[in-house]
C-alpha positions as CSV (number, residue, x, y, z in Angstrom):
1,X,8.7,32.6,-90.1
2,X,10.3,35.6,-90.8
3,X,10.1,35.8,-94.8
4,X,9.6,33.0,-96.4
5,X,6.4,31.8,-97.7
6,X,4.7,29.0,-96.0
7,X,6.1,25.5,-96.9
8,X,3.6,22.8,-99.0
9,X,0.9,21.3,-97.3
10,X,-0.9,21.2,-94.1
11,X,-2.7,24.2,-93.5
12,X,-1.5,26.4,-96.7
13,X,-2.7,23.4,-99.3
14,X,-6.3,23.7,-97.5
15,X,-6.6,27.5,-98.3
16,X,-5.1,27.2,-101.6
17,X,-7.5,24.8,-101.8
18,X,-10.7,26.4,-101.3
19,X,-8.8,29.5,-103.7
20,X,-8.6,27.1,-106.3
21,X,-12.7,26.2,-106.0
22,X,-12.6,23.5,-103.5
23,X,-15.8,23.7,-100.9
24,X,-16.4,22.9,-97.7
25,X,-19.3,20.7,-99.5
26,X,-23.2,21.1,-100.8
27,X,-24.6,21.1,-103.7
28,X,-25.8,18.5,-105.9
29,X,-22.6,16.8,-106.5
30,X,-20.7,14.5,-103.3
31,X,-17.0,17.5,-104.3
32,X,-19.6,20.3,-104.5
33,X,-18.7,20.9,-108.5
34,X,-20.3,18.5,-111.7
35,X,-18.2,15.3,-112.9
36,X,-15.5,16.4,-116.0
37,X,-16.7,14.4,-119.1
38,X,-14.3,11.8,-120.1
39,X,-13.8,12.5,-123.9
40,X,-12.0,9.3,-124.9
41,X,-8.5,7.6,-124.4
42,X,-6.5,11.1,-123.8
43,X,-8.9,12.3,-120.2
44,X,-6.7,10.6,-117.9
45,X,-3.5,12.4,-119.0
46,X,-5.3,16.0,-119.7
47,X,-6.9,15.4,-115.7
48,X,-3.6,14.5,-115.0
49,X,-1.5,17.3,-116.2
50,X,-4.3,19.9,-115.2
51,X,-3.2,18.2,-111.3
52,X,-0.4,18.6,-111.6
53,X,-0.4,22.3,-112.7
54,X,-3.2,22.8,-109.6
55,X,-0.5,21.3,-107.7
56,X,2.2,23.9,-108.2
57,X,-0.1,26.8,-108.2
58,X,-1.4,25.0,-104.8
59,X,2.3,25.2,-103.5
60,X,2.2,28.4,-101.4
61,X,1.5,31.9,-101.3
62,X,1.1,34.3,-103.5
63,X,5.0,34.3,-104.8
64,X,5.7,37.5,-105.9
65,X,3.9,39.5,-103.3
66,X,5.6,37.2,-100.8
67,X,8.9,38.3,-102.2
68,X,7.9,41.6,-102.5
69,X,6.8,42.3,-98.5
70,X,9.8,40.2,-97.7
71,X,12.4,42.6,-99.5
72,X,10.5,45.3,-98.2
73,X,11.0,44.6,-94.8
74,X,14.6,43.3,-95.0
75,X,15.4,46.9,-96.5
76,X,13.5,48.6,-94.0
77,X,14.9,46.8,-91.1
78,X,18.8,46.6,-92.3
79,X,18.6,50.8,-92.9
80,X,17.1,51.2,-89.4
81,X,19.6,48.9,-87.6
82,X,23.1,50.2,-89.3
83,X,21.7,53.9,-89.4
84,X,20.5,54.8,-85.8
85,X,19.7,51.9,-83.6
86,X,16.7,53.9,-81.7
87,X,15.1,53.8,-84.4
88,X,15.5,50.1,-84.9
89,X,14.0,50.1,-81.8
90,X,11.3,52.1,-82.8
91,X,10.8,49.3,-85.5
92,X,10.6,46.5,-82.5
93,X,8.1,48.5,-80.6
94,X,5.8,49.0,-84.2
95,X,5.9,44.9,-84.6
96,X,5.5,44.4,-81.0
97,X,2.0,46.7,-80.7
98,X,0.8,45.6,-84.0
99,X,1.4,41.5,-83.0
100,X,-0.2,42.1,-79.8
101,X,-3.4,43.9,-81.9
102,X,-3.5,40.7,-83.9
103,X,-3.3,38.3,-81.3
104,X,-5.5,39.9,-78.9
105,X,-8.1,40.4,-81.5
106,X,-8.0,36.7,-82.5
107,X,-8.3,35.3,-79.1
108,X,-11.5,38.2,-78.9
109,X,-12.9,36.9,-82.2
110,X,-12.3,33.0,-81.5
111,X,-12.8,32.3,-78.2
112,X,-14.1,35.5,-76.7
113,X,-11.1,36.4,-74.4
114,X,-11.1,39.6,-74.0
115,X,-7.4,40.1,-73.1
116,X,-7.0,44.2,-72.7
117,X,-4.5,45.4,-75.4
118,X,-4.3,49.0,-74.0
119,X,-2.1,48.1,-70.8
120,X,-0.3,45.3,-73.3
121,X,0.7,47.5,-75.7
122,X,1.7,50.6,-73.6
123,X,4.0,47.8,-71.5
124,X,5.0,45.9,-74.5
125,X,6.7,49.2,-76.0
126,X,8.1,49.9,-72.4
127,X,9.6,46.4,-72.0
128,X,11.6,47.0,-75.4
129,X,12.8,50.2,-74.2
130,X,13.7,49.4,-70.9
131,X,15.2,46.3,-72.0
132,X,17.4,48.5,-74.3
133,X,18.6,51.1,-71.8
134,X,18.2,49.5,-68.6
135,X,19.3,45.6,-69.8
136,X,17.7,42.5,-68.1
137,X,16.5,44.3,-64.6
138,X,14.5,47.1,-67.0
139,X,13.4,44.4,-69.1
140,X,11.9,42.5,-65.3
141,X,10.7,44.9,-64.0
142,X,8.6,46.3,-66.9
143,X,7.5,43.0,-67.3
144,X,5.9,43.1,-63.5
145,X,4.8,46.5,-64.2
146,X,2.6,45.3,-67.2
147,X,1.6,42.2,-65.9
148,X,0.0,44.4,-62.8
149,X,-1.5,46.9,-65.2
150,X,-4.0,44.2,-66.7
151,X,-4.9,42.8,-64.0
152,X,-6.0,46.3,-62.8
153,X,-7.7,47.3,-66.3
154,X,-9.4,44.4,-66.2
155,X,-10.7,45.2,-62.7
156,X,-12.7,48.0,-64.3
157,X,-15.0,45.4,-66.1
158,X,-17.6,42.6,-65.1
159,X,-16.1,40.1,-62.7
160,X,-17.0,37.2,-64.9
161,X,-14.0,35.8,-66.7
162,X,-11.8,38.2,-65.1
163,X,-9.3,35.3,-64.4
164,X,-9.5,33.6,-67.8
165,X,-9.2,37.2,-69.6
166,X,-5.9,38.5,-67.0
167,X,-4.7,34.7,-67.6
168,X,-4.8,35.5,-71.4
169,X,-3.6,38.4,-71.6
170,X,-0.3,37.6,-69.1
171,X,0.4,35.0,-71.4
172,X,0.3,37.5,-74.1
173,X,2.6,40.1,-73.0
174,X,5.4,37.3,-72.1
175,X,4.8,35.8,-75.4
176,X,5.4,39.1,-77.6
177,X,6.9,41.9,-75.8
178,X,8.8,39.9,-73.8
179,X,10.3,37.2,-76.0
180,X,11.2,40.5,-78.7
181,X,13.3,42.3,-75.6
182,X,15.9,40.3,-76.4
183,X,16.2,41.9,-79.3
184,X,16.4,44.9,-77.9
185,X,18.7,44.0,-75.4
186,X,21.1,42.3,-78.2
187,X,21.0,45.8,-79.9
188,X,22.4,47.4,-76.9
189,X,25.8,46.0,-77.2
190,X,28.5,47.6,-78.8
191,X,28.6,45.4,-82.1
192,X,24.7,45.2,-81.5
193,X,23.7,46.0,-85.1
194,X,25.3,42.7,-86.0
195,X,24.4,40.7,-83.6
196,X,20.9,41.4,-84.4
197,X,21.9,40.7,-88.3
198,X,23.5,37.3,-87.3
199,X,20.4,36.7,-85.6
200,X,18.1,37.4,-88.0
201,X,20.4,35.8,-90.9
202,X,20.3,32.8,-89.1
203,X,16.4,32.3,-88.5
204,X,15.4,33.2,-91.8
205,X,18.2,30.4,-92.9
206,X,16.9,28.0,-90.9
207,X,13.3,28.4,-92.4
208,X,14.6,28.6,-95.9
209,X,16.2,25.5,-95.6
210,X,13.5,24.2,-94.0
211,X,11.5,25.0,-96.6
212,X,13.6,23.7,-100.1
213,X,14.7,20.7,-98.4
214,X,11.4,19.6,-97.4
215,X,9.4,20.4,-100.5
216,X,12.6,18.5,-102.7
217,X,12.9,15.5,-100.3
218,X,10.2,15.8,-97.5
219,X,8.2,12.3,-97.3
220,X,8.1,12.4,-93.0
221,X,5.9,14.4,-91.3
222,X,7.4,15.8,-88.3
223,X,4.1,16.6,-86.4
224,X,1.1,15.8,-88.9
225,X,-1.8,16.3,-85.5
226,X,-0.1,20.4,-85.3
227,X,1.5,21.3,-88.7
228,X,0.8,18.8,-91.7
229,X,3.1,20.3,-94.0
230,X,6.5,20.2,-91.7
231,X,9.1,16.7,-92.4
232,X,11.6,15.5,-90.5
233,X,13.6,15.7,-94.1
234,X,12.8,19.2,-93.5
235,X,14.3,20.1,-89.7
236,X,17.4,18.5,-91.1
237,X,18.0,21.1,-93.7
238,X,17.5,23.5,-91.8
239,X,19.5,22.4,-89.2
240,X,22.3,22.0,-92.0
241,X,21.8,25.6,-93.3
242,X,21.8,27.1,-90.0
243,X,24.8,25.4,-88.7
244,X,26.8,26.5,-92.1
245,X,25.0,30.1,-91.4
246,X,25.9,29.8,-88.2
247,X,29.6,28.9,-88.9
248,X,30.1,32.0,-91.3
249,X,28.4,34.7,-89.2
250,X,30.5,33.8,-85.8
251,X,33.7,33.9,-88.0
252,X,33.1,37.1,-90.0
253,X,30.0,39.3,-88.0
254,X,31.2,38.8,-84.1
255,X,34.2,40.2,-82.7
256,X,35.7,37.1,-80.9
257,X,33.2,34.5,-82.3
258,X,34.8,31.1,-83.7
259,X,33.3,28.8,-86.6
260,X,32.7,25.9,-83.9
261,X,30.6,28.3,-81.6
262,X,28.7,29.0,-84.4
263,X,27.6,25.7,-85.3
264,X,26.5,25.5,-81.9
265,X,24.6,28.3,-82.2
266,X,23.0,27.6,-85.5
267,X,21.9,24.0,-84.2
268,X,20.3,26.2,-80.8
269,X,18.7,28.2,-83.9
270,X,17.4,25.4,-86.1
271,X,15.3,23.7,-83.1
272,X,14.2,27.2,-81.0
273,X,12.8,28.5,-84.8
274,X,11.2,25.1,-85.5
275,X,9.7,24.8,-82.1
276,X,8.0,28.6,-82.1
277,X,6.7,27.6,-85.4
278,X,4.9,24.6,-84.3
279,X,4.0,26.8,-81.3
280,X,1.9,29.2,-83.6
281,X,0.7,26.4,-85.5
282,X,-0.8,24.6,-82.3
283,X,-2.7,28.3,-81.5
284,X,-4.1,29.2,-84.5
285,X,-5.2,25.2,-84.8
286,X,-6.9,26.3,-80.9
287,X,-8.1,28.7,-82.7
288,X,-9.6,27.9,-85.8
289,X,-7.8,30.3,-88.4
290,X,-4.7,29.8,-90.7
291,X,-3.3,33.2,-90.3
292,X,-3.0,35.5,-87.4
293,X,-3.5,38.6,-90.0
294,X,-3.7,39.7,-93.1
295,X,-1.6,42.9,-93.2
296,X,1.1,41.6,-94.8
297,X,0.4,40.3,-98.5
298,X,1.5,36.8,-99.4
299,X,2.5,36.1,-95.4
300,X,-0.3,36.3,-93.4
301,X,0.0,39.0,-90.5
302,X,3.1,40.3,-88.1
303,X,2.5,37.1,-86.0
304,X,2.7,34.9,-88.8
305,X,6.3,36.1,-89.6
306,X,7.1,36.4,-85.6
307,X,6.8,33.3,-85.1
308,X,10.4,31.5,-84.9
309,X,12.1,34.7,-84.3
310,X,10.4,35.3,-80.9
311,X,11.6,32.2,-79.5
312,X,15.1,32.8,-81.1
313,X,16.1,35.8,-79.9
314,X,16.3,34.7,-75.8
315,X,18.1,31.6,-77.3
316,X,20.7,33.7,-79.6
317,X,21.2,36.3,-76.5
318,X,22.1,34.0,-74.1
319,X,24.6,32.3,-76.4
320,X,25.9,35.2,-77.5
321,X,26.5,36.4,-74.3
322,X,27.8,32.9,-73.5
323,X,30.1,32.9,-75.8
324,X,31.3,36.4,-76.4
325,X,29.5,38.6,-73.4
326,X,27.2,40.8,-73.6
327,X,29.3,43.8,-75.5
């Protein structure tokens, strides 16, 4: 998710969890920590209220530092996109590289795939560029380009697992570089900068109202075996928010857009974003971790706030495109 903390639950309440003292187990005592004496008829209510106070701090991230990365970032991407959109496209390449470093060193760490980031990263920054001079056909063939370079650097290396590293690291380079050159290739137009905005505006929406309406309301768990903390309470907020989002941003951000195109595109928002979360979700599960990173303070890594926007942007640039051309 782009900026908003993790929701309640799931994987976030386990880390908080072990934060707040929780261990894995040991010890002397079945929870790993002594009984709490029980000093007469007022216990249950002082245990009580101290739950409920481990609950809130248990909720999410840290708050503020969350808040503080996230305001970062939105001023640092919003002054690169009006300003001078190379250098917007400077930013995509930085997020691109340093996701493929995470990812790539996760899947080295976990599962020892060693999928090679060198040719990834050198054709993950060409995709974005071709993509954004050249349009879709740069955007192929840099994709074949870098597909073909791992498979050769890989070649330089012991035989064994060649085809489950090259697998790996394929899989890689459409997952990140390639989903973000839509991005790119949204910037391109001639009202790019907004288009970009409207989708970004609507992905962070989408999560956001994810996020309130299912910690107010949320009581059914969407998918409890890939991401605990996710309702079906929540998906319909942010549906809802991203449809009104969606509305607004056709009617006042795109030349030629109408309200009813954008709560088309809103809905197309809600479920892309809320399916490339789960997506994460079921590979760091794979995995074994609960973050992809930790570079960013109170969100995890760059993959941990890539997440629903990768899978957005193909969705938002076809619509677009569908509905007002591609500029």
């Amino acid at each position: 998710m782009p900026i908003v903390p993790h929701a309640p639950g799931g994987d976030q309440d386990d880390r908080d969890g072990r934060a707040a003292g929780r261990p894995f187990g040991g010890g002397p005592f079945p929870d790993g920590a002594p009984p709490e004496p029980q000093a007469g008829p007022e216990a249950p209510a002082a245990h009580a209220a101290r739950g409920r106070s481990s609950g809130r701090k248990r909720a999410g991230r840290d708050l503020r530092a969350a808040i503080g990365v996230g305001l970062g970032l939105g001023a640092v991407i919003l002054a690169s996109l009006f300003i001078y959109k190379p250098v917007f496209v400077g930013v995509i390449v930085v997020a691109v590289v340093v996701g493929l470093w995470e990812l790539t060193s996760r899947l080295a760490e976990r599962k020892q795939i060693k999928a090679p980031l060198v040719p990834l990263a050198v054709g993950g920054a060409a995709m974005i560029v071709a993509g954004y001079v050249r349009g879709a056909e740069g955007a192929w063939a840099a994709t074949a380009l870098t597909a073909l370079a791992v498979l050769v650097w890989r070649m330089t290396e012991d035989p064994k697992e060649y085809l489950r590293d090259v697998t790996a690291g394929v899989f890689a380079a459409f997952y990140v570089p390639f989903l973000a050159t839509f991005v790119a290739m949204m910037l391109a137009a001639d009202d790019g900068p907004w288009r970009v905005l409207t989708f970004l505006l609507l992905t962070v929406v989408s999560d956001t109202g994810a996020y309130a309406v299912g910690w107010r309301f949320g009581t059914h768990k969407l998918a409890p075996r890939i991401s605990p903390g996710k309702t079906r309470e929540g998906l319909a907020g942010a549906v809802a928010f991203a449809m009104a989002a969606g509305a607004l941003c056709m009617h006042f951000l795109i030349d030629g857009g109408t309200w009813w195109q954008g709560l088309l595109l809103g809905l197309a928002v809600a479920a892309s974003a809320t399916l490339g979360d789960l997506g994460e979700s079921m590979i760091k599960r794979d995995l074994g971790i609960k973050d992809m990173g930790t570079l960013l303070p109170g969100h995890g890594g760059i993959m941990d706030r890539l997440d629903s926007l990768l899978p957005t942007a193909p969705v938002v640039w076809l619509l677009l495109a569908v509905f007002v051309g591609t500029g």
